[in-house]
C-alpha positions as CSV (number, residue, x, y, z in Angstrom):
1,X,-12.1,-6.5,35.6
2,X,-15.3,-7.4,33.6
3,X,-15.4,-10.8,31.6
4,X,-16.6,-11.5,28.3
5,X,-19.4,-13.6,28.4
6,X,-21.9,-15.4,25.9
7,X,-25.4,-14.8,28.4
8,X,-28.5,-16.9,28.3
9,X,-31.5,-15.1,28.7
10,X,-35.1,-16.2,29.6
11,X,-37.9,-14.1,28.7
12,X,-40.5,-14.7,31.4
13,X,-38.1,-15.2,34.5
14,X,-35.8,-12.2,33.7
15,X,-32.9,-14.7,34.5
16,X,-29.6,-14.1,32.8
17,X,-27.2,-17.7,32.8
18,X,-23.4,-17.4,31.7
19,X,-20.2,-19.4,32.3
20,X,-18.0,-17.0,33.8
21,X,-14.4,-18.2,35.5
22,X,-14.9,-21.9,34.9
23,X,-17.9,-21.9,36.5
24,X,-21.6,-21.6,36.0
25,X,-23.6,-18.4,37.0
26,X,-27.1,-17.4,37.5
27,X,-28.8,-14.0,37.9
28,X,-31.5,-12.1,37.5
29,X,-32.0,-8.8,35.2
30,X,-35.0,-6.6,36.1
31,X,-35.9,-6.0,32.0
32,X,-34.4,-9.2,30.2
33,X,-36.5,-7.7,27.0
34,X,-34.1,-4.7,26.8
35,X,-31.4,-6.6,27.5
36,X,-32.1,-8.9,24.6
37,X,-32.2,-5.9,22.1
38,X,-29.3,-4.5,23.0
39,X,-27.5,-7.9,22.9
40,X,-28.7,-8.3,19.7
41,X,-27.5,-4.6,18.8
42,X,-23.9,-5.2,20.0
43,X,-20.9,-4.3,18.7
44,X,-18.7,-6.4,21.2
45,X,-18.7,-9.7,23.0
46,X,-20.7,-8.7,26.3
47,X,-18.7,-8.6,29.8
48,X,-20.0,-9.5,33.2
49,X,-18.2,-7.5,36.0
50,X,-18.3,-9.1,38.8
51,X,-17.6,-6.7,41.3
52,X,-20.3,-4.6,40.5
53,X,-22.2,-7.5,39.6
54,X,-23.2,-5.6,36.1
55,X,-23.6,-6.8,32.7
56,X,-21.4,-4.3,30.1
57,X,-23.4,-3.9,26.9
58,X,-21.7,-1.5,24.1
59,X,-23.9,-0.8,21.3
60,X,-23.2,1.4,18.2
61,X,-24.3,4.9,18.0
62,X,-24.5,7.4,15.1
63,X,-21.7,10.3,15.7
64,X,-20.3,7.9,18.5
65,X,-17.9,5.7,16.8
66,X,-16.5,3.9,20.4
67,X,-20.3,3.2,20.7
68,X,-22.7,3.9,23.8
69,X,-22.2,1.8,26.4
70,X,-25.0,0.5,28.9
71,X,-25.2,-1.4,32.2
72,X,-27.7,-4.0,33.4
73,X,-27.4,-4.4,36.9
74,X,-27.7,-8.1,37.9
75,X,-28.9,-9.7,41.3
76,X,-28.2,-13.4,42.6
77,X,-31.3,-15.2,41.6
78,X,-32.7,-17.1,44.7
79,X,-32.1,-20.8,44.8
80,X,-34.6,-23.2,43.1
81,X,-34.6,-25.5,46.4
82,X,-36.3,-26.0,49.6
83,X,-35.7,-23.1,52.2
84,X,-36.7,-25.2,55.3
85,X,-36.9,-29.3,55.7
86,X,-39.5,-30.2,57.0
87,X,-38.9,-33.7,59.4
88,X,-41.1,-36.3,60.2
């Protein structure tokens, strides 16, 4: 069941930030300037399904009243810390 969602988008990084389920979620979207258009095309709140791990865009369309409906396919963004500790 997708979940409407209010994204945060950043330009250079391509990552796409989002409360979701009481909690906060990062991810990463391969064209985040496409993705900014058509969030700023939208007809409808965006929505964030989770088990496809997919942002739900629909964006009006002439002789398509409903709209056209895309997908952005969103990947866990790799964590910001240390992958190994180094001991001394």
């Amino acid at each position: 069941m997708a979940i409407p969602i209010l994204p945060i988008i950043d330009r250079q990084t391509g990552q796409v930030q989002f409360a979701a389920e009481g909690r906060w979620c990062t991810r990463y979207v391969a064209d985040p300037l496409q993705l900014e258009r058509l969030i700023a095309r939208c007809s409808r709140r965006p929505a964030f399904d989770p088990d496809t791990s997919e942002l739900l865009l629909v964006v009006p369309a002439a002789g398509n009243p409903a709209g056209r409906r895309h997908a952005f396919s969103l990947a866990k963004f790799p964590s910001p810390g240390a992958l190994a500790k180094v001991e001394s």
